[in-house]
N, C-alpha and C positions, 0 to 999 in steps of 0.2 A: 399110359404115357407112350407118345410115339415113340421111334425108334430116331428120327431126329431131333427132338425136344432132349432125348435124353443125353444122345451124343453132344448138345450145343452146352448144359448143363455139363455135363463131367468136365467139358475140357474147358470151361469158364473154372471151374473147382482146381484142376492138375495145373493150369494159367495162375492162376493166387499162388497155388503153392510153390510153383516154381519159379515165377518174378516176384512177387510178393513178400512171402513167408521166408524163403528160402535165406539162410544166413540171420536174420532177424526174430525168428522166431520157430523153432525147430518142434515144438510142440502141434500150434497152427500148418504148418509146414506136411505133418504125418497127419494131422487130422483131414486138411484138406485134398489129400490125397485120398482116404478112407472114404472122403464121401464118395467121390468121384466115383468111386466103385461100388459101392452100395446102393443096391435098387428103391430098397427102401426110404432109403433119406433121400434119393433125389425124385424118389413121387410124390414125395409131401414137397418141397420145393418147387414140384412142376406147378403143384394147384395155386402157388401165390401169383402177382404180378412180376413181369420179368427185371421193375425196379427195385424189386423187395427180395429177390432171390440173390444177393450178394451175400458173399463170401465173410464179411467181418462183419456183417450184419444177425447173420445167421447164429455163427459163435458167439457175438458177444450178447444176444437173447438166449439163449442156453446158460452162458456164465453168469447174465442178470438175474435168472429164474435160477439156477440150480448149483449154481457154484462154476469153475474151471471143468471141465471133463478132461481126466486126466489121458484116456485113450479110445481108441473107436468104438468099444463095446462099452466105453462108459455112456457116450456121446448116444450111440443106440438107445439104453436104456432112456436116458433124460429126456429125448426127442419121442420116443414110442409113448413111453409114461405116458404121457400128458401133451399131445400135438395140439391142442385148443389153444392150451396157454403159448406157449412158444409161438402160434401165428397172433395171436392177439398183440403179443411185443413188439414182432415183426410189421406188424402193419400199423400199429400206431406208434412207431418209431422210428428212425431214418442215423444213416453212422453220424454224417456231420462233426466227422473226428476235429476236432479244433486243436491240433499239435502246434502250440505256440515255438517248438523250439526249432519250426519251418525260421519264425527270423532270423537265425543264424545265415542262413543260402540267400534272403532278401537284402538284410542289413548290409551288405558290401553293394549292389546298387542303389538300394537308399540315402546310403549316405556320400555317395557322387554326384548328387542330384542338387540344383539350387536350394539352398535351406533360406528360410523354413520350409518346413512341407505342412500340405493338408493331403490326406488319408481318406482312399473310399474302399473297403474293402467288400467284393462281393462274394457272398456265401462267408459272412463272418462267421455263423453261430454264435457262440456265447463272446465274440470280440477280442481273444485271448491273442491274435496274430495283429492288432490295427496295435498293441501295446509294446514295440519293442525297443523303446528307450527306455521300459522301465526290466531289463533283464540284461541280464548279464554272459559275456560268452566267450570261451576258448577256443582259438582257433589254430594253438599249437606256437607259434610264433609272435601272436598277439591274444591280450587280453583286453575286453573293457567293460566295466562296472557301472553302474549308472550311479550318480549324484546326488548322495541323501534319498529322501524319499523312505522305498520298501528296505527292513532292516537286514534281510536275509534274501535278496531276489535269484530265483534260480539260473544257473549258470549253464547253457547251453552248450554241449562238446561238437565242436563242427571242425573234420580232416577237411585241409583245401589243396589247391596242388600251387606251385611256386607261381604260377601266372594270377591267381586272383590276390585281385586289388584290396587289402583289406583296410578296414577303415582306420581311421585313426581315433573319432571320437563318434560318439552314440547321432543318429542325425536330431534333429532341433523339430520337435512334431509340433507346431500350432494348434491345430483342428483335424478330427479325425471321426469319423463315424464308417456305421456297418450296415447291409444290405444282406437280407434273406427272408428267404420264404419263413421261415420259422425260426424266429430268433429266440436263441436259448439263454438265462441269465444265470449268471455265473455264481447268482447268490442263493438260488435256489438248490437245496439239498440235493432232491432228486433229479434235478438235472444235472447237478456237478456229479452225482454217482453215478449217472450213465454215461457221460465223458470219459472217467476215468473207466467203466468197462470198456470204454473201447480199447483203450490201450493191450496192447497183447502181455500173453505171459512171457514169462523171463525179462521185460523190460521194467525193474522197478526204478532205476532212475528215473526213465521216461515218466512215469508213472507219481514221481515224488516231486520231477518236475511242473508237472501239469497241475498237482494238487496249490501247489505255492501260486502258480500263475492263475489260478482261480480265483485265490485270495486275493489274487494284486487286482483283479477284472474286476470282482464284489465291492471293492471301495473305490476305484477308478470309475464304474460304472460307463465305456464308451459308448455313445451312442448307437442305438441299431435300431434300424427300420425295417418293418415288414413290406416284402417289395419282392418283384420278379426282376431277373438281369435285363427283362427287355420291356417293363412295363416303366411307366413315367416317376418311379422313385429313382431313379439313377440320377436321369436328369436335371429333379429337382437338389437332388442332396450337392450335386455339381455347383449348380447355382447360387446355393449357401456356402460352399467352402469361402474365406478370408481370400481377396480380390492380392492380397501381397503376399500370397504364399503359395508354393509349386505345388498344384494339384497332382495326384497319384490316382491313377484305378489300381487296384490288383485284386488277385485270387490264385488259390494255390490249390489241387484238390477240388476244384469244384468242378470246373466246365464238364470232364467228363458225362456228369449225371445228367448232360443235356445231350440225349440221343442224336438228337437232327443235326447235323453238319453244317446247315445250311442257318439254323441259329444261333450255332457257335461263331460260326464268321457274320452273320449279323450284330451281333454281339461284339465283336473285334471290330467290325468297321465303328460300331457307338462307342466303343471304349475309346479307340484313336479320334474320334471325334469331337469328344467332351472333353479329354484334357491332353494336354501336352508330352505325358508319361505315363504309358500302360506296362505293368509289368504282371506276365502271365506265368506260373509256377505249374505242371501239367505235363502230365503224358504225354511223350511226343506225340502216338497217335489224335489226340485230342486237337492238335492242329497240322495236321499235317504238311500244309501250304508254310510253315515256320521251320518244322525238323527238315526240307528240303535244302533249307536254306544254309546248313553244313554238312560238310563232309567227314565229320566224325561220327563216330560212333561211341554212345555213353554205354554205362552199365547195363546189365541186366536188371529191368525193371527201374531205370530211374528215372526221373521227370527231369524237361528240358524246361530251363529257365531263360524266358525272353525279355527284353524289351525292346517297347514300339515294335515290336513283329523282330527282332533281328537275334537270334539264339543268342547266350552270353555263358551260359554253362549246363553243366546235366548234373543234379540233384538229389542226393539220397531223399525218399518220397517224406520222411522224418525229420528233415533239417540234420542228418548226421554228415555228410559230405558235400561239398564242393567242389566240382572239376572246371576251371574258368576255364571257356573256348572262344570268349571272346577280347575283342582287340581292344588297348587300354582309354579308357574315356567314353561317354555317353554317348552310343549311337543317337546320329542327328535326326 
């Protein structure tokens, strides 16, 4: 391995664990720090594709194959063991973490928005985020529970700061469907057990949350289609949403995993284009032309949440926080 392949690898590892891991999960936090310095584990990483050598990706094929590794010299053994299997996981599987308790940071512009709504969400996976009228969530000063329905729906913990708008009632979903390359269903065993490894250690709420919002996906079953952000399922699912009700694009977590710059803002021009309400949940860096657009500065490591292009808050990347920075009422 070069001597720059490996430098770009450790500090993509020391980067996770320090905006990523850091405060969330203390375990991931030492391990990915361990790689970063370890020759060994980042020359088996050199040989994958540079979209397959991610950080939560890595770990949670180790935790699918072998259990948690409790420290670096556990991690060693598990990875040396047996490297065949660990890239077999690795390449035929992708994070596509679906943390439904992201609607907590959506649902205050959702439900600002003309109701009814129709729902397109891109890079659903298993659908678990186009569902959040049917959960439930505290936001410290307000609570709200959905209406019959699921018996026990999981309740979503989201700190916000005195400026955001919080809702008053769950917003009104008419029609909703999902977009991905590889849509995951929520009913299936072994895909609801690779979800939940994505989840990090020490987060068992998280963890008992996602299990219940699985359940609620399996019998709701939302729509998903297999489809690229810039190939012509976008546009057709547009053109089926119900003609009387406020069409939405979003995604939250995904744009990143489109390298080119130049197709994310392609992408951003089609999203503004198709419907009236784009809301993008995302790294600042991931749109850079957006995070210019304030002069604050968010957390360490949190995603800036827009709409129609115009910042409105920055994000725990989990749906744990809200910081509203934006000004009250729907950018026009």
């Amino acid at each position: 391995m070069d001597r720059e392949t490996f430098a770009g690898l450790a500090e993509r590892y020391h980067r996770f664990a320090r905006e990523e891991a850091a405060g969330r999960s203390s375990l991931y936090e030492a391990l990915a720090h361990g790689i970063a310095e370890d020759r060994d584990v980042l020359a088996f990483l050199s040989t994958l594709p540079e979209a397959k050598q991610q950080p939560n990706l890595f770990l949670a094929a180790l935790r699918h194959l072998f259990g948690t590794p409790g420290n670096m010299a556990a991690l060693r053994r598990q990875l040396l063991g047996d490297p065949d299997a660990v890239r077999a996981v690795m390449e035929a599987r992708s994070t596509q973490t679906n943390e439904p308790g992201r609607c907590a940071v959506l649902l205050p512009v959702l439900a600002q928005l003309p109701q009814p709504l129709a729902l397109i969400e891109v890079g659903a996976s298993a659908g678990l985020c186009l569902l959040p009228d049917h959960y439930g969530y505290d936001y410290g000063r307000a609570r709200l529970q959905p209406r019959g329905g699921d018996a026990e729906p999981p309740v979503f913990r989201c700190a916000v700061n005195e400026a955001a708008p919080l809702p008053r009632n769950l917003p009104r979903i008419v029609w909703r469907a999902g977009l991905d390359l590889n849509p995951l269903d929520a009913a299936d065993p072994s895909q609801a057990s690779w979800l939940e490894t994505l989840v990090w250690p020490e987060q068992e709420a998280r963890r008992r949350n996602l299990r219940i919002a699985l359940g609620i996906a399996a019998k709701a079953r939302p729509r998903l289609v297999r489809g690229d952000l810039l190939g012509e399922e976008l546009p057709a699912l547009c053109r089926q949403a119900p003609k009387d009700a406020t069409l939405v694009i979003f995604h939250t977590a995904v744009l990143a995993y489109v390298a080119d710059g130049a197709a994310r803002r392609a992408f951003a021009s089609r999203a503004s284009a198709l419907a009236p309400y784009w809301i993008s949940n995302e790294a600042p860096r991931v749109f850079p032309e957006i995070a210019r657009r304030t002069t604050e500065a968010g957390p360490t490591g949190a995603f800036l949440l827009s709409l129609n292009g115009k910042p409105v808050g920055f994000t725990d990347p989990h749906g744990a926080s809200l910081e509203w920075i934006g000004a009250p009422g729907i950018p026009a």
